[in-house]
MIDOSE-1310 file (N, C-alpha, C; in nm, 2 decimals, decimal comma, always signed):
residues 60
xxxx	+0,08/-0,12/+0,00/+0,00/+0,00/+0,00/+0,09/+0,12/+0,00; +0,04/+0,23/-0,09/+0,11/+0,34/-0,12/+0,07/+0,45/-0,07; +0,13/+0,53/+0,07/+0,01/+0,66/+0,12/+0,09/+0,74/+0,05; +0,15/+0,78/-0,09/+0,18/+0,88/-0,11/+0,12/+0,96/-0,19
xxxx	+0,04/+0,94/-0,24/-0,09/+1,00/-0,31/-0,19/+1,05/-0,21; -0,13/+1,03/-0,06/-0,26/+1,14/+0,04/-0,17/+1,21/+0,06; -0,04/+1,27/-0,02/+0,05/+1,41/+0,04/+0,16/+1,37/+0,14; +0,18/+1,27/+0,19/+0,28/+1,20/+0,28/+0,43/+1,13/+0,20
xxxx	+0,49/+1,20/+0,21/+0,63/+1,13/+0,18/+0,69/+1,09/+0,31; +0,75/+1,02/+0,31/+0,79/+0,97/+0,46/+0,96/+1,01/+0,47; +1,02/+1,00/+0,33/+1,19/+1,08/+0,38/+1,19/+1,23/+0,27; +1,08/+1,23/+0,27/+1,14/+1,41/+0,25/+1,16/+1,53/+0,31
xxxx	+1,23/+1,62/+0,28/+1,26/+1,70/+0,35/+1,14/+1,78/+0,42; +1,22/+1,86/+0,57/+1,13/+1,91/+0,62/+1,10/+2,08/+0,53; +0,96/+2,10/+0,55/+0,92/+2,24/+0,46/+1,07/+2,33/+0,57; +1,09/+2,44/+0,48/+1,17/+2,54/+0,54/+1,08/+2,70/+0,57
xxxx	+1,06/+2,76/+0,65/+0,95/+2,85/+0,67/+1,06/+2,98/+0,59; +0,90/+3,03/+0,57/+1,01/+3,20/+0,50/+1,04/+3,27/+0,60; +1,12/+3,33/+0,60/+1,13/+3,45/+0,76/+1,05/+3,57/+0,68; +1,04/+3,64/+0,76/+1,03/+3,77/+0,72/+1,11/+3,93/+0,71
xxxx	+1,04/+4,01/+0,65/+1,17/+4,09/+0,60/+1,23/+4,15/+0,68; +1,15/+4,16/+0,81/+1,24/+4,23/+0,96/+1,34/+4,11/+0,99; +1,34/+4,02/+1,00/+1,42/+3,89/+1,06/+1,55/+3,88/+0,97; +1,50/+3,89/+0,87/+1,58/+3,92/+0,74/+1,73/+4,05/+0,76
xxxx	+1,69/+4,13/+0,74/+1,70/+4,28/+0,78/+1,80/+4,25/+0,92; +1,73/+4,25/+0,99/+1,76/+4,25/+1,16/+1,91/+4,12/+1,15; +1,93/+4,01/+1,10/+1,98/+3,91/+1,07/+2,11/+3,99/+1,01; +2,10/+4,02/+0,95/+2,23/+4,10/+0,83/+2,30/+4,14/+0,88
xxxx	+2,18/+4,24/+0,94/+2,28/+4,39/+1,02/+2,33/+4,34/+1,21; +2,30/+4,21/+1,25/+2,37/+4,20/+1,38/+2,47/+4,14/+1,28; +2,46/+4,02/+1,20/+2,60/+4,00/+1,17/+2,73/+4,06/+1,10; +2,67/+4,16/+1,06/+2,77/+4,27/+1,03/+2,82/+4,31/+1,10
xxxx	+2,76/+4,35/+1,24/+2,81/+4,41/+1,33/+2,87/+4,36/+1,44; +2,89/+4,20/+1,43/+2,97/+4,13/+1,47/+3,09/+4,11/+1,40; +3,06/+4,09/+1,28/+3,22/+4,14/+1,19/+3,28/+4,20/+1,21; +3,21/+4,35/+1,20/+3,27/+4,47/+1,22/+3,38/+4,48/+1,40
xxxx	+3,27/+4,47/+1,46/+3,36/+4,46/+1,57/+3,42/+4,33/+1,59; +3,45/+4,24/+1,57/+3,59/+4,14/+1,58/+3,71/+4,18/+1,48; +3,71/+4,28/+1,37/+3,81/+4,34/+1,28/+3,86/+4,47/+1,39; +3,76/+4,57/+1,43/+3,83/+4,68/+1,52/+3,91/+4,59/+1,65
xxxx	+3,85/+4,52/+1,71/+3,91/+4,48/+1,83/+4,06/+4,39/+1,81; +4,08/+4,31/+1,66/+4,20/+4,29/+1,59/+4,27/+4,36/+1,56; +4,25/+4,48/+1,56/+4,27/+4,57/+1,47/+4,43/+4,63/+1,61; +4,31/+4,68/+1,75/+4,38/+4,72/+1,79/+4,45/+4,68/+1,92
xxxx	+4,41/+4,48/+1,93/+4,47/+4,39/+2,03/+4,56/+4,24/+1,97; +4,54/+4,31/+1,86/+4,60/+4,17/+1,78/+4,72/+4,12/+1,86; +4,80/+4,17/+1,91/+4,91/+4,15/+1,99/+4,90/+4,06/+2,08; +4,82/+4,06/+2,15/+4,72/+3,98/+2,26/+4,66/+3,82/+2,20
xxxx	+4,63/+3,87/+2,09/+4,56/+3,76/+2,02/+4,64/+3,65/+1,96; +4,78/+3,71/+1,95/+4,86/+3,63/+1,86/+4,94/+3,56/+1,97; +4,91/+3,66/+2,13/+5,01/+3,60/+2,18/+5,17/+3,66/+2,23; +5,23/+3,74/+2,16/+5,34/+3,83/+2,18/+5,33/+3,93/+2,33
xxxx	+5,21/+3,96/+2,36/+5,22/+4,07/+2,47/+5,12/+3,98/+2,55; +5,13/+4,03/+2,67/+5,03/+3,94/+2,73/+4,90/+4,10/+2,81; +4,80/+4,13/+2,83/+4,75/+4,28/+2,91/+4,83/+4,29/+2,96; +4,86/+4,20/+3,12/+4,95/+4,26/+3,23/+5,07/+4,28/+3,23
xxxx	+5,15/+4,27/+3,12/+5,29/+4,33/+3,09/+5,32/+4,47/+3,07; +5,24/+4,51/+3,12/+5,28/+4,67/+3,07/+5,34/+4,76/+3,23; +5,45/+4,83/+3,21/+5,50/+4,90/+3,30/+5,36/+5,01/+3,36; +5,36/+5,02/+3,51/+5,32/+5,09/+3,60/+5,39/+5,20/+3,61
């Protein structure tokens, strides 16, 4: 017996919902601005990041 003629596939994919255009929008622009700020904070701790300076090395 075949239920696939009542609309039932049993291994297909699940539907994907649409977002909408705020979610959309809103989506872009945080991850941009997670980009953005991991490039300035490289930008001006790279030193730290790579390792060569450590914060608490700095003369008092």
């Amino acid at each position: 017996m075949s239920h696939a003629a009542a609309g039932y596939t049993r291994h297909g994919g699940a539907p994907v919902p649409k977002a909408g255009p705020f979610y959309r929008y809103s989506a872009t622009f945080l991850g941009a601005t997670m980009w953005f700020w991991l490039f300035y904070r490289a930008k001006h701790d790279w030193k730290q990041w790579v390792g060569i300076e450590h914060p608490w090395d700095h003369a008092h």
